[in-house]
C-alpha positions as CSV (number, residue, x, y, z in Angstrom):
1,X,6.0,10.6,-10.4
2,X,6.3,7.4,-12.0
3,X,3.1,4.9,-11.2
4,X,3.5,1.2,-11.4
5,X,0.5,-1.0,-11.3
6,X,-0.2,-4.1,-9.6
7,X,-3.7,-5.7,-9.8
8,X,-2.9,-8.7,-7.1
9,X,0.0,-9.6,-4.4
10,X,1.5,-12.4,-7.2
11,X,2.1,-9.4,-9.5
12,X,3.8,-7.4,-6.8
13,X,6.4,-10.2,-5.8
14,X,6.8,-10.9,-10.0
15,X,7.5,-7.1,-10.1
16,X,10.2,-7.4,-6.7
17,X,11.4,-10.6,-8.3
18,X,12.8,-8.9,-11.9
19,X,16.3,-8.1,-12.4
20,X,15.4,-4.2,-12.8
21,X,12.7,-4.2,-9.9
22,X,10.9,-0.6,-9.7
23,X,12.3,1.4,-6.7
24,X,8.6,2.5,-4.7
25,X,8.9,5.6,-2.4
26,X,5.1,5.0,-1.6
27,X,2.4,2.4,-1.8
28,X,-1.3,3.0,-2.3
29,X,-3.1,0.1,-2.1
30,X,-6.8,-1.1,-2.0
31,X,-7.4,-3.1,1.5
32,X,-9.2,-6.0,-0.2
33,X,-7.4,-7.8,-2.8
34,X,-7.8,-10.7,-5.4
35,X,-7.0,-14.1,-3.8
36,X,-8.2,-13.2,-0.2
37,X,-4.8,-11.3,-0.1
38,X,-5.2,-7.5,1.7
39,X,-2.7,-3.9,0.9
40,X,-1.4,-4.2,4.4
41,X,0.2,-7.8,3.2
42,X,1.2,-5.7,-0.2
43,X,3.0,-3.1,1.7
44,X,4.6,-5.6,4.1
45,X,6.1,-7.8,0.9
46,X,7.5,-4.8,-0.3
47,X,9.0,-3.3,2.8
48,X,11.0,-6.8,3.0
49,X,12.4,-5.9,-0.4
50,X,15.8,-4.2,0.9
51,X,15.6,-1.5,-1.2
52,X,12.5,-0.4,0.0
53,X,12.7,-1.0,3.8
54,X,11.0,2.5,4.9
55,X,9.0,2.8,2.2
56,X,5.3,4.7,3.0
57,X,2.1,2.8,2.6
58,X,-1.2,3.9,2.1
59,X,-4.0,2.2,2.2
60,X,-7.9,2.8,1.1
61,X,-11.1,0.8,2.2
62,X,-14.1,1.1,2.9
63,X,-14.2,-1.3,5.8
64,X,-15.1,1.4,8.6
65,X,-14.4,-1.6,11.3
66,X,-11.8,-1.1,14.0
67,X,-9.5,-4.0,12.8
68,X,-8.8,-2.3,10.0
69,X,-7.3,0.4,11.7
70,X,-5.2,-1.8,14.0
71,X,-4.0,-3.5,10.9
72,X,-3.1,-0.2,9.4
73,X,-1.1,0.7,12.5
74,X,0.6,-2.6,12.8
75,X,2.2,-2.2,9.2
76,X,2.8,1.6,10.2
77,X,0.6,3.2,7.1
78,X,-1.8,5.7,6.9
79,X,-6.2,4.5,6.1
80,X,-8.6,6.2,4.2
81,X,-11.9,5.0,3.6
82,X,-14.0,5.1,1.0
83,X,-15.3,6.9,-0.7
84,X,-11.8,9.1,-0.8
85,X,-11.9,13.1,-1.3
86,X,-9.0,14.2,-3.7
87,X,-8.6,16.5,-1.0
88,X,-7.8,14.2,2.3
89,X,-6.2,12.4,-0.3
90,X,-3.7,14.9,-1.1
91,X,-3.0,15.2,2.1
92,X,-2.4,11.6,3.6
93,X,0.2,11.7,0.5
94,X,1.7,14.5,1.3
95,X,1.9,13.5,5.2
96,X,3.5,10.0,3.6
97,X,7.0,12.4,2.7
């Protein structure tokens, strides 16, 4: 497994903008991100990326309020909220292939 970090969405579309962009089979992302920007808009930008059309998404909060949920099922990726166990996490990523 090969892990490449992103700490915002601008350093996701710099890392889908290179000439040797990292090919993602999965995306595990944080809901709340810098700039007012959330991991359901990160796994969106990416799934534009041709090369990554189908790629899973995963993402973690600890928002517990139903829209969350809804927004997790728009983008078509698995929640967990917070705190995560290894375990459950193990599995949604596992359930992602």
């Amino acid at each position: 497994m090969r892990v490449v970090r992103a700490a915002a969405l601008e350093e996701v579309v710099s890392l889908l903008s290179e000439g040797q962009a990292p090919t993602f089979d999965l995306v595990l992302t944080d809901y709340r991100l810098p700039n007012g920007a959330t991991g359901a808009q990160v796994i969106e930008l990416v799934r534009q990326n041709r090369s990554h059309i189908g790629v899973a998404g995963l993402v973690m909060t600890g928002d517990t309020s139903p829209e969350r949920l809804i927004e997790a099922q728009k983008v078509e990726c698995r929640l967990l909220h917070k705190p995560v166990n290894p375990g459950d996490l193990k599995r949604a990523l596992i359930a992602c292939f």
